[in-house]
N, C-alpha and C positions, 0 to 999 in steps of 0.2 A: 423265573428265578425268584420275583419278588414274592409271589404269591406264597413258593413253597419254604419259603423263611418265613413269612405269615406265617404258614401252616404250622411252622414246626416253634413256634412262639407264640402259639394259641394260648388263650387266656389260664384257660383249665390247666396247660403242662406247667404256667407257671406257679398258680394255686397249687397244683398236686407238691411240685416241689417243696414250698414254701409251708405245706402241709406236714408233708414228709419229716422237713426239718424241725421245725417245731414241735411233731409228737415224738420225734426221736430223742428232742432233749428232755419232755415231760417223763418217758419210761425210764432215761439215765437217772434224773432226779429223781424217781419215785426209788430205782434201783438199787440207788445209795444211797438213801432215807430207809428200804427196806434191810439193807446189806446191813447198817450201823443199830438199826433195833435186832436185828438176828445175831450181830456178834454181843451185843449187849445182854439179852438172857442167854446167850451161849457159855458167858464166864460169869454170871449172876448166878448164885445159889439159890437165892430167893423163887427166882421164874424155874416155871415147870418145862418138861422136855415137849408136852403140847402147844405153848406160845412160841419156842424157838423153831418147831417144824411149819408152822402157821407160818413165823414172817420168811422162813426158809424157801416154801413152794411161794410165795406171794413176790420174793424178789425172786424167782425162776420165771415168774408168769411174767415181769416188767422187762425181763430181759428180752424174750422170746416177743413179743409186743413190739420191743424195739429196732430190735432184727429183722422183722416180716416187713417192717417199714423201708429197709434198707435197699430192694428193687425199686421202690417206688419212685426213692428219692435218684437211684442209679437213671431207669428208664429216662427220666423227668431230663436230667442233665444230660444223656445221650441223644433226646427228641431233640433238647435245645441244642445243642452243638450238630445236630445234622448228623451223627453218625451210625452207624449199624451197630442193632442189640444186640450185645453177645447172644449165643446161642444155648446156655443155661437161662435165660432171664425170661426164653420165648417158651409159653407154654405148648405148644404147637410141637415142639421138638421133640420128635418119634423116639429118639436115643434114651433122651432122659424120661419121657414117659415109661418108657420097658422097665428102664432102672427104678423107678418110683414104682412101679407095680410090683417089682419082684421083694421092694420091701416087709409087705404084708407077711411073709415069709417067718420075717424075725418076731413077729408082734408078741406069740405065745412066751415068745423067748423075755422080753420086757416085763410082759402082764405077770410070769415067775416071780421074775427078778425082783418084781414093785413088790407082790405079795410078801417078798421074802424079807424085804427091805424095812416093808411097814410092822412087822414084828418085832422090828428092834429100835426102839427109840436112837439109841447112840447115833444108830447109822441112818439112819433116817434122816436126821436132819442137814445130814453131809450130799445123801443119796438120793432120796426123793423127789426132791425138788425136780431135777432134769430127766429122772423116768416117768413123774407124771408125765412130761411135755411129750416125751416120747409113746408114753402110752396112750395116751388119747391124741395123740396129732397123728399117728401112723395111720388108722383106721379111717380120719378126717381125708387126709393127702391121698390112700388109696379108692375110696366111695368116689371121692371128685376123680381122678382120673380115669376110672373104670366109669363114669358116666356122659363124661367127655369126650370121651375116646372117640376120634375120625373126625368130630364135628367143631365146625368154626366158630371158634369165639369171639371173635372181631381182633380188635388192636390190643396188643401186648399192655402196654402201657395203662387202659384205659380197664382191664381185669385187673391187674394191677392194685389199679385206685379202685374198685368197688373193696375187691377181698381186703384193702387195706382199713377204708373207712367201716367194711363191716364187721373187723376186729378188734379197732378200737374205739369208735363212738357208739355205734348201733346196739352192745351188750349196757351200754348206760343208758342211753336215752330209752332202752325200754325195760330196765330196772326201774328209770324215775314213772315211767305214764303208771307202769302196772303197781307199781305201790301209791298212785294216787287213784288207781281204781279201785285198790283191796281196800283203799282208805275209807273211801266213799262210800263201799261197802257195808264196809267195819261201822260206820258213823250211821245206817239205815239198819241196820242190826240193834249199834245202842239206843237208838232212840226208839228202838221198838221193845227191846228191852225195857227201858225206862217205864215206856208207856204201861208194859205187862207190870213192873212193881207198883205202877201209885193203882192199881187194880186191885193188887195182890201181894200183901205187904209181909206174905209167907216167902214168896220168892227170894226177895232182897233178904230175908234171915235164909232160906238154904245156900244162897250165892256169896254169903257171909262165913258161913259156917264151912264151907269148901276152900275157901280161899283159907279159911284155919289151918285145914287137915292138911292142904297140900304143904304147904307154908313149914309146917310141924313134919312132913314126910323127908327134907330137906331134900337127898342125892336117893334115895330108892323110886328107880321108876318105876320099878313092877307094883308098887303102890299107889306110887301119882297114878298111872294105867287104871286102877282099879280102882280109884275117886273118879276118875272122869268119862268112864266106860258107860256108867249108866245114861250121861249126858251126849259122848259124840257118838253114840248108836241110837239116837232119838235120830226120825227121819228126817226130821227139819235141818237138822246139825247135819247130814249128808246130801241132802237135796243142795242145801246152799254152799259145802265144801265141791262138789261136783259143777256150779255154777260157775264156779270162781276159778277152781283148774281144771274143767274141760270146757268151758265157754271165754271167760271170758280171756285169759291167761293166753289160749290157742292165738284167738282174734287177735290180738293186743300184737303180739311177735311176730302172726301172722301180714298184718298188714306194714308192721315198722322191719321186719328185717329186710325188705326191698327196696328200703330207702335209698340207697346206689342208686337203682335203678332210674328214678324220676329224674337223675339225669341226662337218661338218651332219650328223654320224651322227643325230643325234634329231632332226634338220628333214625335214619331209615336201616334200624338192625331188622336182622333178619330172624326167625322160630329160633335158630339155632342159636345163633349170639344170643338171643332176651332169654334160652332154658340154661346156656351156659353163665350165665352174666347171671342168674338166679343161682344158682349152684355155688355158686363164691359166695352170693352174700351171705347162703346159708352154710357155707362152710366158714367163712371168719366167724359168724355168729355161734357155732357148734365149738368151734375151736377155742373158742373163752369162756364159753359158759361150761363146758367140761371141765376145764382147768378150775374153775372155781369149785365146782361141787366134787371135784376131787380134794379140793386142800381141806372139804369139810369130814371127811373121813375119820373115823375114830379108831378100828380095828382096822387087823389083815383081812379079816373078811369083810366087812365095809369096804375098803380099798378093792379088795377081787370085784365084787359085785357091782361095784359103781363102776370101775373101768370097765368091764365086760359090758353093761349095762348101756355106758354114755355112748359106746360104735351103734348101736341100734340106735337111740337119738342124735345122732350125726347125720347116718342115713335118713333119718323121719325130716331134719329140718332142711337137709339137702333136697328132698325129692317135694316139700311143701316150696321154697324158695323156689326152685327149678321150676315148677308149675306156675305161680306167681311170675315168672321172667318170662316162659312160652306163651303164658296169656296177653301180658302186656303187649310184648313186641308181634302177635297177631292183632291185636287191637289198635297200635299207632300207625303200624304199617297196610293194614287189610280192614283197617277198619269194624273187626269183628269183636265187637264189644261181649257179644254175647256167650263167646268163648272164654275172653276172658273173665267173666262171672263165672262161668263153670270149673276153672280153674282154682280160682279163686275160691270159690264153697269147698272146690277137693280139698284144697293144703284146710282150711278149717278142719273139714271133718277129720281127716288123717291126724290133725294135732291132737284134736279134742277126742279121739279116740285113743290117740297114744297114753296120754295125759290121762284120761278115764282107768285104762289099764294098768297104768302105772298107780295110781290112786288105792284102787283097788290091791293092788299085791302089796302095799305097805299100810294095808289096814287091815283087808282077810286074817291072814295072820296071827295079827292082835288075839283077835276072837275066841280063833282052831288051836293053836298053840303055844298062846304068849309071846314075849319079849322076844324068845331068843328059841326062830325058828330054824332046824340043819340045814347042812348045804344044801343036801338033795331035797326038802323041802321047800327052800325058798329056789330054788329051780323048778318045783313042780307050779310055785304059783307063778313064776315067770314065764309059764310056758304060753301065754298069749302075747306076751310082749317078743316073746321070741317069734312066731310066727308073721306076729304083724314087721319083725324088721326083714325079716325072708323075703316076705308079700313087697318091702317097699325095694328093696336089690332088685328082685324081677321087674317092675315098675319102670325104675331107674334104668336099669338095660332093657327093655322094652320101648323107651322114650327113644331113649340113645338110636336104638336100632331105626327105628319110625324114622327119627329124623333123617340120620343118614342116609336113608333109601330115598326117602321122600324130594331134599332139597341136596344131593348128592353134588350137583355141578356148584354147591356153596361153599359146600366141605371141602372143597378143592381148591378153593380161591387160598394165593398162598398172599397174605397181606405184608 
């Protein structure tokens, strides 16, 4: 009796709580710091209807932050008191998982709606806000379930704490490393720079003479375009943009969005818990960084494209984390290090290939038909980005399947 009152006052359920609580009072605060600058240029004449929808999705995003923390802190307080998790709160539960898949249903219905939304400034700033959440979190909630499906993810509570720590720390702390690597970048560029002017004291007058034009072009970017075109179509200015996001950019997220994980280094999880315990981190991670390159949207078609866009990177960071977690937990438990290397190199490649193709369709473009290419155009250059999120769903339900046949009397175990 002693032992399981130990158990159930383990150190972790108390940190998780105490977690819990504390980032739920940082998102309220952030919420109503953002709420009071949103009604502030909301009846300011001065501020533009693009600041008020900015702090509008920014305090949707604090809210939604705050709420997903809301299990955690529930589970935390039901371990402690010894009682049984409701049965919404257990991901394991077959009922709600049907209901969660049959969601995907309504998505087109949203992804409209936002389009329709994002055309109208007025309503945008009213409306927006809660259809992004719903538009990029629908696509989030059903890739994790549809990759889940049958297979054991361990203790309720302890999915819980990863999805939660990988939706609100993990999108910062690798904001901060990767802008100290593009820094150090940027800093071995200028000083190679430097070095080519005291060479060549013609450079430093055309790099002089560019920063004029552009300076003098103020808001026309089909002309900034057309000063810098002769520059980032030199090979060196793409060898090193390709470095930086398909190399380094991959690694950098690839190896921090698992940080959860190095918590169960002394837990005997099994394949399936360490690919589903990946799955979360990469879906808290998908799930914030979406919402933010959504609120950077500027048109209705910007808005379509980036939400259609961010569910194929949901799926990419899902199925790179998901490999990441299957490797580990072969590694701690089977001692197969060398599995997980090969994991490991997978989710790289897959990033650094995602990221490559991506790269690519917002610069092609440029070249073939300027600023402002048609819908069915910039579908036709997406059509690799399309295929590779296809290629990473079969992937995802190919894993799924594997495991489940494989360690089937695991998937059984009802915790």
């Amino acid at each position: 009796m002693a032992s399981a009152q130990a158990s159930r006052r383990d150190w972790r359920t108390i940190l998780t709580l105490g977690y819990s609580i504390l980032g739920m009072l940082y998102f309220l605060i952030q919420s109503l710091v953002m709420g009071g600058l949103w009604l502030t240029t909301l009846f300011s004449e001065g501020m533009g209807s693009a600041q008020n929808i900015s702090f509008g999705l920014l305090l949707w995003s604090s809210l939604l932050s705050g709420f997903l923390l809301l299990p955690l802190l529930l589970l935390s307080l039901y371990q402690l008191r010894g009682k049984p998790l409701p049965r919404w709160l257990d991901p394991k539960d077959t009922a709600v998982g049907k209901w969660v898949m049959g969601l995907i249903l309504v998505w087109p219905l949203f992804v409209f709606l936002g389009w329709w939304v994002a055309e109208r400034p007025a309503v945008s700033a009213f409306l927006l806000g809660p259809i992004n959440l719903l538009a990029v979190g629908l696509p989030v909630l059903w890739i994790f379930n549809a990759a889940r499906r049958k297979l054991n993810g361990g203790v309720p509570l302890r999915q819980w704490r990863i999805f939660g720590f990988s939706l609100t720390m993990v999108p910062t702390i690798v904001i901060v490393v990767e802008l100290l690597a593009v820094s150090f970048i940027a800093l071995m560029i200028g000083v190679l720079l430097i070095y080519g002017i005291s060479l060549d004291s013609r450079l430093e007058e055309a790099l002089t003479d560019l920063a004029n034009q552009i300076e003098g072009a103020g808001e026309d970017l089909e002309l900034i375009f057309q000063l810098l075109r002769p520059y980032i179509s030199q090979p060196t200015v793409i060898v090193w943009a390709l470095v930086i996001f398909g190399g380094v950019v991959p690694i950098v997220e690839e190896l921090l969005k698992p940080i959860a994980l190095w918590g169960l280094v002394v837990s005997d999880i099994s394949p399936q818990e360490g690919f589903v315990a990946g799955l979360l981190c990469g879906a808290g991670f998908a799930l914030m960084e979406n919402i933010l390159y959504l609120s950077m949207a500027v048109t209705s078609q910007d808005w379509l494209l980036i939400t259609v866009g961010r569910a194929g990177t949901a799926a990419m960071h899902m199925l790179g984390s998901g490999l990441m977690g299957w490797g580990l937990a072969k590694a701690w438990r089977d001692g197969q290090w060398g599995f997980s290397v090969v994991t490991t190199l997978s989710a790289f490649l897959l990033h650094g290939l995602w990221n490559t193709l991506a790269l690519m369709v917002g610069i092609v473009p440029l070249f073939l038909v300027g600023l402002e290419p048609t819908l069915w155009q910039t579908i036709l250059f997406t059509s690799p980005l399309i295929t590779l999120f296809i290629v990473s769903i079969v992937v995802l339900f190919g894993i799924n399947r594997y495991l489940f046949k494989k360690f089937k009397p695991e998937a059984e175990i009802i915790l």
